[in-house]
C-alpha positions as CSV (number, residue, x, y, z in Angstrom):
1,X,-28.5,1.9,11.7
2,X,-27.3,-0.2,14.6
3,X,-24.1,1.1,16.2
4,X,-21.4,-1.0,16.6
5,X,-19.8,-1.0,20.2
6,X,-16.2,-2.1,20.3
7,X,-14.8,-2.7,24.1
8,X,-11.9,-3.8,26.3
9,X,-9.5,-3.1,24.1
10,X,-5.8,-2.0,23.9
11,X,-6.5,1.4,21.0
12,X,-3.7,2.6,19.3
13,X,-4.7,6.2,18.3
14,X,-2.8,9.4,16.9
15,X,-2.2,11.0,20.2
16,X,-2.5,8.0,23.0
17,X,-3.1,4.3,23.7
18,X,-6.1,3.5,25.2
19,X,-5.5,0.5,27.9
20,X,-9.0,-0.8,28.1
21,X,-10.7,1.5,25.4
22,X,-13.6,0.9,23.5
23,X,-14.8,2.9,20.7
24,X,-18.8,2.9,18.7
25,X,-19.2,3.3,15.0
26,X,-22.3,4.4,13.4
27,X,-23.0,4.9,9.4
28,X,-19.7,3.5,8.6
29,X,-17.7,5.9,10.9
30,X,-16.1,6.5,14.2
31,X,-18.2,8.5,16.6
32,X,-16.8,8.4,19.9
33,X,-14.2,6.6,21.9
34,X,-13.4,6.5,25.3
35,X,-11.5,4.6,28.1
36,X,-12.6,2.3,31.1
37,X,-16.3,1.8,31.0
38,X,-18.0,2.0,27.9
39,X,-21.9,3.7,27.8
40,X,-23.8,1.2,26.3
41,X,-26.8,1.6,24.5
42,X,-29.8,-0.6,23.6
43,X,-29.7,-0.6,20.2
44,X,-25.7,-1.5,20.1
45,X,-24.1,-4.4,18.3
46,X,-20.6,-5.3,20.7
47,X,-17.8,-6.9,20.5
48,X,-15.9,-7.6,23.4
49,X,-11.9,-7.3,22.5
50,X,-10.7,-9.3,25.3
51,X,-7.4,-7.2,25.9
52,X,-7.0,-7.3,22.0
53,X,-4.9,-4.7,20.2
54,X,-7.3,-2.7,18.0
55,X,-5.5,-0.8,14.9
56,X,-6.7,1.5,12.1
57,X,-6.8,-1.0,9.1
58,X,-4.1,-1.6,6.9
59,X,-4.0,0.9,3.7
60,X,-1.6,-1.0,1.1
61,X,-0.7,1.4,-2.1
62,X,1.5,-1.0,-3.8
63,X,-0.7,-4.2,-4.5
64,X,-0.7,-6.2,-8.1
65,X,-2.7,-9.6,-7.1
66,X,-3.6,-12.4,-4.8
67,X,-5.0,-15.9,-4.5
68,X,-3.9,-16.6,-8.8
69,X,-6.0,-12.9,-9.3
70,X,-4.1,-10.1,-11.1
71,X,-4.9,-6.3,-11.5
72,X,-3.9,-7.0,-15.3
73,X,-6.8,-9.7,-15.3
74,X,-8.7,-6.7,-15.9
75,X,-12.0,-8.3,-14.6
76,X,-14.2,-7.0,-11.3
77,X,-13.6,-10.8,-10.0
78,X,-10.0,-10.0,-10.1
79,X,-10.2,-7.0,-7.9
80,X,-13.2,-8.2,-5.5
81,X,-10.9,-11.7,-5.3
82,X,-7.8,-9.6,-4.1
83,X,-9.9,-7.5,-1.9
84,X,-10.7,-10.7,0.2
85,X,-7.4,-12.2,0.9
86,X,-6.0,-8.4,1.9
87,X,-9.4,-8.2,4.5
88,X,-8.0,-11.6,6.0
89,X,-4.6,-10.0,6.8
90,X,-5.4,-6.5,8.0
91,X,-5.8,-4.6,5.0
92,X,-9.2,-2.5,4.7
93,X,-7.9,-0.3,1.4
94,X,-5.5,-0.2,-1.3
95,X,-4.4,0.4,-4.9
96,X,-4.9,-1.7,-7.4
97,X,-1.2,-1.4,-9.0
98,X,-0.6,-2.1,-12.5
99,X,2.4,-2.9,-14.4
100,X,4.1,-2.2,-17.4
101,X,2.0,-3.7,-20.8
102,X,0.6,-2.5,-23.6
103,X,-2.0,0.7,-24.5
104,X,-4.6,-1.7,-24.3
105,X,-3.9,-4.2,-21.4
106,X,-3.7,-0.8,-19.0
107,X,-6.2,0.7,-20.6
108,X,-8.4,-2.5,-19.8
109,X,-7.4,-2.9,-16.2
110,X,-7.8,0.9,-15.5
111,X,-11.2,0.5,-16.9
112,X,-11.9,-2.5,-14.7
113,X,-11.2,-0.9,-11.9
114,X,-13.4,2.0,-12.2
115,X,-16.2,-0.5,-12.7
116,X,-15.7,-2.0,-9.8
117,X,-14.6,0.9,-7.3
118,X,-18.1,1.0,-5.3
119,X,-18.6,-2.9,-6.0
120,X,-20.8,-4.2,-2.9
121,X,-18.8,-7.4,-2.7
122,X,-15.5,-5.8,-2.4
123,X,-14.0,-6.5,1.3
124,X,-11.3,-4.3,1.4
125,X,-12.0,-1.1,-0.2
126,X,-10.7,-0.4,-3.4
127,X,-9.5,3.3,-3.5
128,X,-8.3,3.7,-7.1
129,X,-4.9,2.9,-9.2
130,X,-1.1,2.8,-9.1
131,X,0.0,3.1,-12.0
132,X,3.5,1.4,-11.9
133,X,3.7,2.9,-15.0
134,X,5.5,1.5,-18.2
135,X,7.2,5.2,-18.0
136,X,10.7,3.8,-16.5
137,X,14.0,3.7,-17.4
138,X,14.4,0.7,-19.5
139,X,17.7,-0.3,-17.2
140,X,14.6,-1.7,-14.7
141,X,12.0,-2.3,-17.3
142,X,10.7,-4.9,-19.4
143,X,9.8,-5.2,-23.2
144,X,6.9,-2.3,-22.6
145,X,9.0,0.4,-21.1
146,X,8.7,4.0,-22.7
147,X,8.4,7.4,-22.5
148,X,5.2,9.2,-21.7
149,X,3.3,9.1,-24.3
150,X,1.0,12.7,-24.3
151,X,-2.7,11.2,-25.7
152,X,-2.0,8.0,-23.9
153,X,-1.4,9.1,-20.3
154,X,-3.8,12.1,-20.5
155,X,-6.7,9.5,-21.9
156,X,-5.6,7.7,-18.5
157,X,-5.4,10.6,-16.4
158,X,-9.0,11.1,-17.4
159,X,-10.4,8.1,-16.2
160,X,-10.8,9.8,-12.8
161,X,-9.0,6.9,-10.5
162,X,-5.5,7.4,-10.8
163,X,-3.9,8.5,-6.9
164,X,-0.4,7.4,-7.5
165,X,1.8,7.1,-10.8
166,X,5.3,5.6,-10.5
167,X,7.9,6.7,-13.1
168,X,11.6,7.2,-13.8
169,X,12.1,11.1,-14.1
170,X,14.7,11.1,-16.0
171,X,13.1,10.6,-18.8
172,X,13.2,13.9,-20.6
173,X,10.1,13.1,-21.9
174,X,8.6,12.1,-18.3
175,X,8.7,15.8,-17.1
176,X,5.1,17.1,-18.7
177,X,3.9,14.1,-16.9
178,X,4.8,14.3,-13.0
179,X,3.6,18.5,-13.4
180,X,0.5,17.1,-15.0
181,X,-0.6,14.6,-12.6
182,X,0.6,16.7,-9.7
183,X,-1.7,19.4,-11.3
184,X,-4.5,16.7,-10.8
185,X,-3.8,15.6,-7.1
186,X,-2.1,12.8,-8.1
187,X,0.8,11.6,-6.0
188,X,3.9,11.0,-8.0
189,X,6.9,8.7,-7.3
190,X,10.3,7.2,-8.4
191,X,10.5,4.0,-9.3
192,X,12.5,1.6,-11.7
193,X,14.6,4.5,-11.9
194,X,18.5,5.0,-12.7
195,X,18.1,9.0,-11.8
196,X,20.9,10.8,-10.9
197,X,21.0,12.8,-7.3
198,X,21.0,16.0,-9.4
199,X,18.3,14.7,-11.8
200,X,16.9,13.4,-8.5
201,X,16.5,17.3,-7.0
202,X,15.2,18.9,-9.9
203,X,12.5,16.3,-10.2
204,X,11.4,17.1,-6.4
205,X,11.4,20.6,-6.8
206,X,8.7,20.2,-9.4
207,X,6.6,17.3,-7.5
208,X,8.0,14.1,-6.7
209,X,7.1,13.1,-3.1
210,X,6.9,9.4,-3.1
211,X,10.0,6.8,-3.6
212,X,8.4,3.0,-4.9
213,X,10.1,0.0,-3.2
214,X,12.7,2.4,-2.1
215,X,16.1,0.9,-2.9
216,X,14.7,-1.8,-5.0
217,X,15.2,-1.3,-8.7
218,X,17.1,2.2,-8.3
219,X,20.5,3.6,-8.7
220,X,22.0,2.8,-5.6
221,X,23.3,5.4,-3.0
222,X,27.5,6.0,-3.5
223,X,29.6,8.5,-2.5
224,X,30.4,9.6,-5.5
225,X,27.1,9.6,-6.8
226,X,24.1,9.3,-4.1
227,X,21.9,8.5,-6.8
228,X,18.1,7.9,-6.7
229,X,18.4,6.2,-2.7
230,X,20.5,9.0,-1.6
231,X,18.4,11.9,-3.0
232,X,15.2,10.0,-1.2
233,X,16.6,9.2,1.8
234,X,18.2,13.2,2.2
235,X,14.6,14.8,1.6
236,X,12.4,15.6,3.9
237,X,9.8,16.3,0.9
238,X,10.0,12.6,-0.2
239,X,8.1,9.6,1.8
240,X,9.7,5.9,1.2
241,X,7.4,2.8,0.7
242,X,9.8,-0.5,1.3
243,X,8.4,-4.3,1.1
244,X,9.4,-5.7,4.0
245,X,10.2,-9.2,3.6
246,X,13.8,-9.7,5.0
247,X,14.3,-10.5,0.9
248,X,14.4,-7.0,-0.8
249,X,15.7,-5.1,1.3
250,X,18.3,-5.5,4.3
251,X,16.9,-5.2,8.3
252,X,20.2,-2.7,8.3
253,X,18.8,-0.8,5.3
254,X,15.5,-1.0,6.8
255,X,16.9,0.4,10.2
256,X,18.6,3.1,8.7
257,X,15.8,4.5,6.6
258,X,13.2,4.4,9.6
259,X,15.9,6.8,11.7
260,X,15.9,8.6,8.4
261,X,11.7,8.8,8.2
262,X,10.2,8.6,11.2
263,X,7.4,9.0,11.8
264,X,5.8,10.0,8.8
265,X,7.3,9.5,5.8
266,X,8.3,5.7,6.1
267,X,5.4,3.1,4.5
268,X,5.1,-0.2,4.4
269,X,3.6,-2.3,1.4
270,X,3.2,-5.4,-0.1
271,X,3.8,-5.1,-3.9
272,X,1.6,-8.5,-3.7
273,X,1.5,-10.2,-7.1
274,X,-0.8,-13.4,-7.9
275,X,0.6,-16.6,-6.3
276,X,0.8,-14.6,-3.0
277,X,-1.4,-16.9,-0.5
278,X,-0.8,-20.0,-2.8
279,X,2.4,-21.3,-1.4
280,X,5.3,-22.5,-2.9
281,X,5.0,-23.7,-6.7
282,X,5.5,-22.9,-10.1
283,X,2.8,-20.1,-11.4
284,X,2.3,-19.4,-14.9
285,X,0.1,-16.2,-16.3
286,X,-1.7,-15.3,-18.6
287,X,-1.0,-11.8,-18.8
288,X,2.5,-12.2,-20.7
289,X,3.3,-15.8,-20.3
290,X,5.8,-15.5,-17.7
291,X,6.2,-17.7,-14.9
292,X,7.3,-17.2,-11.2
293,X,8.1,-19.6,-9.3
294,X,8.0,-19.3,-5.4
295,X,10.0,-21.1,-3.3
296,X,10.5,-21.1,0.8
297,X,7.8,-17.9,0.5
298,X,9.7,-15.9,-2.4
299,X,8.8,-15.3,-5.8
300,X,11.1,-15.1,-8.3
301,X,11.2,-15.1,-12.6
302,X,13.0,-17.7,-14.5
303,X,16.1,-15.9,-14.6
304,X,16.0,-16.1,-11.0
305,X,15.3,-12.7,-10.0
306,X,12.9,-11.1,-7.6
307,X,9.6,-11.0,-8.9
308,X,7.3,-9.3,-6.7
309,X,5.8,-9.7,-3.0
310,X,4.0,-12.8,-1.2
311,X,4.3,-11.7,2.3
312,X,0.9,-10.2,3.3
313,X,0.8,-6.6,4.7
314,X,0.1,-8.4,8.2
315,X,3.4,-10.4,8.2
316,X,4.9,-7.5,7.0
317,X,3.9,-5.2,9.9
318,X,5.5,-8.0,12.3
319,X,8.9,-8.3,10.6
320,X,9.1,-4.6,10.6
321,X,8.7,-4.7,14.0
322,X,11.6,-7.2,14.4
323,X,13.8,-5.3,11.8
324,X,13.6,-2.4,13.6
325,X,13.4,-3.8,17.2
326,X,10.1,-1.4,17.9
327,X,6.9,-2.3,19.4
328,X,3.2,-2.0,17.5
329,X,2.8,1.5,19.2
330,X,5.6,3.0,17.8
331,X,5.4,1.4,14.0
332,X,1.3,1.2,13.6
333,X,1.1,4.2,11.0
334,X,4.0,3.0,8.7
335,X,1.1,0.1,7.8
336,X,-2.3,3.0,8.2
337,X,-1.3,6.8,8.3
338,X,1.4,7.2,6.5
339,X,0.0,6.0,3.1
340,X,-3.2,7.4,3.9
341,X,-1.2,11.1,3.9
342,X,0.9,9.8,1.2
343,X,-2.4,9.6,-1.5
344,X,-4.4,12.1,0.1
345,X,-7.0,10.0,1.7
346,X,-5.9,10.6,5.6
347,X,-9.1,12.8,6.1
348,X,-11.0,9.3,6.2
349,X,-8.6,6.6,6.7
350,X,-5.5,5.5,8.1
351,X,-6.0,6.2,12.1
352,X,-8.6,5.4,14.7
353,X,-10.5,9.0,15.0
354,X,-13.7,10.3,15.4
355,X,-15.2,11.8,12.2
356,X,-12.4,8.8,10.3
357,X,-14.3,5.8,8.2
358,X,-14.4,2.7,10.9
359,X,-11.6,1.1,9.3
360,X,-10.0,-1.2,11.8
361,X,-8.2,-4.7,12.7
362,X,-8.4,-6.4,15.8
363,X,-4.8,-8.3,16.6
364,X,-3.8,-10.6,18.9
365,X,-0.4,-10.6,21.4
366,X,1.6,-12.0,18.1
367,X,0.5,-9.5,15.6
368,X,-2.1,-12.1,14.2
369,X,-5.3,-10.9,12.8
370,X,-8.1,-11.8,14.6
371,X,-11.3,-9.2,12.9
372,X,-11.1,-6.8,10.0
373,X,-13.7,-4.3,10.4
374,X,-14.3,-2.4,6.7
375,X,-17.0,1.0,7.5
376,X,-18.0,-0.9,10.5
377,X,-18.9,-4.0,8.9
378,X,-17.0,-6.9,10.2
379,X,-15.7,-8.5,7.1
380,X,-13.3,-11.2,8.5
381,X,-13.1,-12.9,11.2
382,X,-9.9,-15.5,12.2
């Protein structure tokens, strides 16, 4: 297979930054970077980054739809249609997140996405599920919320593509659940959650590492009661995914949760749902007939509250950076490693390495994607 020769380029990797780096892939993975001059060989492909910033790819674990495509769609056009818009804003991996519904509509979607895992026409991989799991507290749920239901979640769990499950724990009922899946490899977080900070510590010691849109649909930190936030934000065993769109959650709050989790524990994601990259309009669905209507780039319900995410994982990155008044090489992994580590996949994603899948994004000066680069296939280009 022809290499592919990436050169003159500013590399962000674990342990430097490479001013004029290059870096050649081969089978789909990285085999050897380097500084200054690249060695060239006949047989190599090359493109010349022109003093481009060149990042590990994008690795969103929080990601419901795109482009009018849903996860709940339950259809492989759903998930390859998704996969597309992520590829043109950095992302080279993610979860397809469900939410809550019936037996049958997760069942469906879960069985969708293990149809289309390997699909050739996929851009971005897909890696497996999130289950935002109708297993919340029904203070932040919706007409499905319930407790974990033994035959259900184990038929789920058995389906083989689960990596993260997002549930209240709480819920007495919950508890067989988060030892299960952790049993299984599966990551396991708080989310829609009214825990208590006691409730909160017993749940970590027996495997809760993840917190889902942390502060978002949680009890709230107080003094008297630090709650769900305070219990996430004290633990050092607990890593924080926020959506970072200046709308649901605060720049302070931002701030003060990456002095809390830096460097490895804080992620960034999208929790993307379908009108994202539509604009602003009124969007119904036909998943349960609600409608969301986005306006000046936020999504909202008809009650008027927050809906979900619109603000691609690219946009993201750069009001992070603002938020937090940091440059690209002190933020990169928030976006990459860290939810690589998070669902177990850093071995072959989430930082530029040799022996690491060539998953990569080529950015400009403004944080602007100008190449997404899936197993060393160049899948968009700006």
């Amino acid at each position: 297979m022809t290499d592919l020769l990436i050169f003159n380029t500013h590399i962000i990797t674990p342990q430097k930054v490479l001013e004029r780096g290059w870096i050649i892939c081969r089978d789909g993975r990285i085999v050897a970077i380097g500084n200054d001059e690249p060695t060239r060989k006949p047989d190599s492909m090359a493109i010349d980054g022109q003093g481009l910033t060149l990042l590990p790819g994008f690795v969103d674990i929080h990601a419901h739809g795109a482009m009018g495509h849903a996860v709940m769609h339950a259809t492989p056009e759903a998930l390859i249609g998704m996969s597309k818009f992520f590829a043109r804003h950095g992302v080279t991996s993610f979860l397809a997140t469900t939410q809550s519904d019936t037996h049958n509509c997760i069942t469906e979607a879960l069985k969708a996405i293990v149809a289309t895992i390997k699909h050739p026409n996929l851009h971005a991989h897909l890696l497996g599920a999130h289950i935002e799991s109708p297993y919340v507290n029904w203070q932040y749920g919706n007409q499905h919320t319930r407790p974990a239901l033994s035959q259900e979640a184990r038929d789920w769990l058995s389906l083989g593509v689960i990596k993260l499950l997002t549930l209240a724990p709480e819920i007495p009922e919950n508890e067989w659940l988060i030892r299960e899946a952790v049993a299984q490899g599966i990551t396991v977080s708080v989310g829609h959650s009214d825990a208590t900070y006691d409730q909160m510590e017993q749940a970590i010691t027996i495997g809760i590492t993840h917190s889902t849109h942390t502060f978002h649909d949680m009890r709230p930190f107080q003094h008297h009661e630090a709650g769900v936030v305070g219990a996430v934000m004290e633990s050092c065993l607990v890593g924080c995914d926020i959506i970072a769109d200046g709308v649901h959650v605060s720049d302070g709050a931002i701030r003060l949760l990456w002095l809390l989790k830096r460097p490895d524990k804080l992620m960034l994601i999208t929790d993307s749902i379908y009108p994202a990259g539509l604009g602003d309009g009124v969007f119904g669905t036909a998943i349960d007939d609600a409608q969301v209507i986005v306006t000046d780039g936020v999504a909202r319900n008809s009650k008027g509250e927050l809906a979900g995410g619109i603000m691609p994982m690219d946009a993201g990155l750069r009001y992070l950076m603002v938020a937090l008044r940091e440059p690209i090489e002190r933020v990169w992994q928030t976006a990459s490693l860290n939810p690589a580590h998070a669902i177990h996949v850093a071995h072959r994603k989430g930082s530029i390495e040799i022996g690491k899948d060539a998953d990569l994004v080529l950015m400009d000066s403004d944080m602007r994607v100008q190449k997404t680069i899936v197993m060393g296939r160049v899948v968009y280009e700006g």
